[in-house]
C-alpha positions as CSV (number, residue, x, y, z in Angstrom):
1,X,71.5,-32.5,-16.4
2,X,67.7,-31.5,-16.1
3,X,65.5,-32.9,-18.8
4,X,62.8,-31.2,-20.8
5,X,59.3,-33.1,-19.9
6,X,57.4,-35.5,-22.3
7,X,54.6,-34.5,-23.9
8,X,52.0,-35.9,-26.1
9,X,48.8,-33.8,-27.4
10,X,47.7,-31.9,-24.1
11,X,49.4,-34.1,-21.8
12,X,52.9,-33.4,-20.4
13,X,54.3,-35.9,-17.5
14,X,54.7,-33.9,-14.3
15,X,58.0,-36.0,-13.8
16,X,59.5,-38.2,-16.7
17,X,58.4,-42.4,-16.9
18,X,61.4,-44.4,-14.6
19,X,62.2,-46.7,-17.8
20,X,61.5,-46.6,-21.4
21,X,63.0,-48.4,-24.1
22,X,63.3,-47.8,-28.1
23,X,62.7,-50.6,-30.7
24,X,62.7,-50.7,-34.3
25,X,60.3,-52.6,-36.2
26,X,60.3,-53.9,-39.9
27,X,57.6,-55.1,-41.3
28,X,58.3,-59.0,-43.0
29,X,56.4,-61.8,-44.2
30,X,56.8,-65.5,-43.9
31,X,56.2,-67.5,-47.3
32,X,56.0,-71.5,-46.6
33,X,58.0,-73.1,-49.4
34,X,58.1,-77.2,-49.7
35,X,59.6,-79.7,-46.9
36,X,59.0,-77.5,-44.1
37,X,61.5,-74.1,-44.8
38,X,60.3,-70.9,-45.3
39,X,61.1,-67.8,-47.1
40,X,61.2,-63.6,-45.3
41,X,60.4,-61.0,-47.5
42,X,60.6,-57.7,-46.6
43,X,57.1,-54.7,-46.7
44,X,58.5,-51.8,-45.5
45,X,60.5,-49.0,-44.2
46,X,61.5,-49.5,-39.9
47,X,59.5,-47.5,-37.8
48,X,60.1,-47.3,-33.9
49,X,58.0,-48.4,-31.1
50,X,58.5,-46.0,-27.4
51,X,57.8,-48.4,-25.0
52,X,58.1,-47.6,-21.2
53,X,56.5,-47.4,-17.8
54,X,56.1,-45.0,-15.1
55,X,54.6,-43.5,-11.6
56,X,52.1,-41.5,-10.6
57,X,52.3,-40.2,-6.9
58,X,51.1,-37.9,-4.7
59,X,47.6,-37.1,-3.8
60,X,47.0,-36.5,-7.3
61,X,48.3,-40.0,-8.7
62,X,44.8,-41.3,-10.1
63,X,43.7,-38.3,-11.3
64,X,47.2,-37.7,-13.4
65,X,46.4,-41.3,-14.4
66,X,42.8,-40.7,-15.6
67,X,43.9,-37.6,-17.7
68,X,46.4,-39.4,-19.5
69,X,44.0,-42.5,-19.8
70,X,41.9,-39.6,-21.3
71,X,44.6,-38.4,-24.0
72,X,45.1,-42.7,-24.8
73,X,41.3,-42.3,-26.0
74,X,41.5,-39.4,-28.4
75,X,42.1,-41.0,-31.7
76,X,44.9,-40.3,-34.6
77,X,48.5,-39.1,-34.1
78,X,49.7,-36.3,-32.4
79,X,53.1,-35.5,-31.9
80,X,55.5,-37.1,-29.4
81,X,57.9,-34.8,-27.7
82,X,60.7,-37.3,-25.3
83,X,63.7,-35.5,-23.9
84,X,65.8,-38.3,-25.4
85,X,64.1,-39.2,-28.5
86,X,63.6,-37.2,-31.6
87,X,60.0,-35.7,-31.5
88,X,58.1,-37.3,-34.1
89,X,54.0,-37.7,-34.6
90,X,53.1,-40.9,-33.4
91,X,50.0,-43.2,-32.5
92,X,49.7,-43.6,-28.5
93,X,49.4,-47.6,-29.0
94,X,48.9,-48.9,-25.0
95,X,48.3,-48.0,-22.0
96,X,47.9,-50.4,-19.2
97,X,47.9,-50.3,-15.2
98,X,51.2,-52.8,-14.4
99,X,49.7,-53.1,-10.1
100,X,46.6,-52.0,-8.8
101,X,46.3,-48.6,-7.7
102,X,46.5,-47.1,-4.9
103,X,44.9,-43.2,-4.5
104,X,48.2,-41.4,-3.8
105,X,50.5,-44.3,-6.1
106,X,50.0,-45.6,-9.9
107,X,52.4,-47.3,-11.6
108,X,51.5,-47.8,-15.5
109,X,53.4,-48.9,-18.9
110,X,53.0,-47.1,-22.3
111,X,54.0,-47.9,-26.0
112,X,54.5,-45.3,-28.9
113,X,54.6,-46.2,-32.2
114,X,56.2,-43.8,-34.7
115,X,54.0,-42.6,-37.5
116,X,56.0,-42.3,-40.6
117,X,53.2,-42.1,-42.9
118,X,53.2,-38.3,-44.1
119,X,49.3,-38.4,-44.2
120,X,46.9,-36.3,-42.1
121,X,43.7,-37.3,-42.9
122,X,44.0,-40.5,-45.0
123,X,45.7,-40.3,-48.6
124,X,44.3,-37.7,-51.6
125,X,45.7,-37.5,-55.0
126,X,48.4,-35.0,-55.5
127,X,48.2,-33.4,-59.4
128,X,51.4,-33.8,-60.9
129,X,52.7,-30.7,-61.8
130,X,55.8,-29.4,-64.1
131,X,59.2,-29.6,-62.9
132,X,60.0,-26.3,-61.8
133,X,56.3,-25.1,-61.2
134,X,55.7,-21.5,-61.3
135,X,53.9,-20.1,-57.5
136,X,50.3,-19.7,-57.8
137,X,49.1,-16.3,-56.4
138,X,45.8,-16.0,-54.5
139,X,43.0,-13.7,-55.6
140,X,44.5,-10.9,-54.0
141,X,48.1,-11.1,-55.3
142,X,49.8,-10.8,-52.2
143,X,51.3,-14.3,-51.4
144,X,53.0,-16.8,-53.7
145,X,51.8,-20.4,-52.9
146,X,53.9,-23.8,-53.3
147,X,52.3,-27.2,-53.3
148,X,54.3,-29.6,-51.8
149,X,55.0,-32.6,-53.8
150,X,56.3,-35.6,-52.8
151,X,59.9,-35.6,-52.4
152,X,60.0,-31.8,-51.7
153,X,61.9,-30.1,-48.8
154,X,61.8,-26.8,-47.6
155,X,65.8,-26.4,-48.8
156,X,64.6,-28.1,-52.7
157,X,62.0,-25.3,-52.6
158,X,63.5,-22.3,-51.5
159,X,66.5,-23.6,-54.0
160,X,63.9,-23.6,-57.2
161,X,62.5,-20.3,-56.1
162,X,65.7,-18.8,-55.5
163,X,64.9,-17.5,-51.9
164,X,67.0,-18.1,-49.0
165,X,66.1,-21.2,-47.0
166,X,66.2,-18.6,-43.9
167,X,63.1,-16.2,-45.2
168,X,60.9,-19.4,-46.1
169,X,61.2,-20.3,-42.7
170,X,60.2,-17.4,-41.6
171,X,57.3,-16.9,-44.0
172,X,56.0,-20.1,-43.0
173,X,55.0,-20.2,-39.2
174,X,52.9,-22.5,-39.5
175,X,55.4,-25.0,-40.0
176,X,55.8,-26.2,-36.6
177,X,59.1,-28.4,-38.0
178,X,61.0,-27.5,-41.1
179,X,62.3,-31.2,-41.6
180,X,58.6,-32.5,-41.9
181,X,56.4,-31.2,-45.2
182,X,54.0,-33.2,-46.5
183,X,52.5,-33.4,-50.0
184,X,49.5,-31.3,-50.1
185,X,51.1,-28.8,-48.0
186,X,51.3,-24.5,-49.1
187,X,54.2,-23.4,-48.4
188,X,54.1,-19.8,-48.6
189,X,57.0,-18.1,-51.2
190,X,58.4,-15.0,-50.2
């Protein structure tokens, strides 16, 4: 079975990393009670950390190296495409050299960590709005716009404006994946 490349940004591996390994993390803090014992309490949902590490060879091996090193220094998410793993937008956490390189050989580790967050830009207030909102129409009157509020999925929206989950899709290309909206989105109502 071939396997689709991994890709992150504007990087894609020429040949998938040898090993990688999936963890999930949960945030929990340690309380110090009396005589020495302690008490866990939990702060959030899991998230997953990609960890792996790979080769670069060929002529080429530094170079890929660099351009990748490049990618580690852009900053914020982008999202994480892995042949195995479901793609997700994550934060490109580490990148280190595991040996020293040669020019035609580099052998590296990497870490993912999976951003669960829902926020683009850092977090803005969303208006609440009625129940079953009606669609706001742009100056024009051509399109019927949806704010996405939290909790909302494409299926809950088509469902409340009575369009098939099918034609919101399609109305919506710029909705790279259906199962991830965020609030503050526009979906567009057909």
């Amino acid at each position: 079975m071939r396997l689709s490349p991994m890709r992150f940004k504007n990087f894609t591996w020429p040949h998938n990393p040898e090993v990688y390994s999936v963890s999930y993390q949960r945030r929990i803090a340690v309380h110090q009670t009396p005589f020495g014992h302690c008490v866990l309490q939990e702060l959030g949902s899991a998230f997953r950390v990609l960890r792996g590490e790979g080769v670069f060879a060929g002529r080429d091996a530094y170079q890929k190296f660099q351009q990748l090193a490049d990618v580690f220094q852009q900053d914020g998410p982008g999202l994480l495409v892995h042949p195995v793993w479901k793609t997700e937008r994550a934060y490109f956490a580490s990148l280190q050299l595991s040996e020293v390189p040669a020019p035609d050989f580099v052998r590296y580790k990497f870490e993912f960590w999976e951003d669960w967050n829902g926020y683009d830009s850092g977090l803005h207030e969303i208006p609440v709005q009625s129940e079953t909102p009606a669609p706001s129409q742009n100056s024009g009157g051509q399109k019927n716009i949806c704010v996405v509020r939290k909790g909302d999925t494409l299926w809950g929206i088509a469902k409340r404006y009575g369009v098939e989950l099918t034609e919101l899709i399609h109305a919506n290309p710029q909705i790279k994946n259906p199962n991830l909206i965020y609030p503050g989105n526009e979906v567009v109502i057909p």
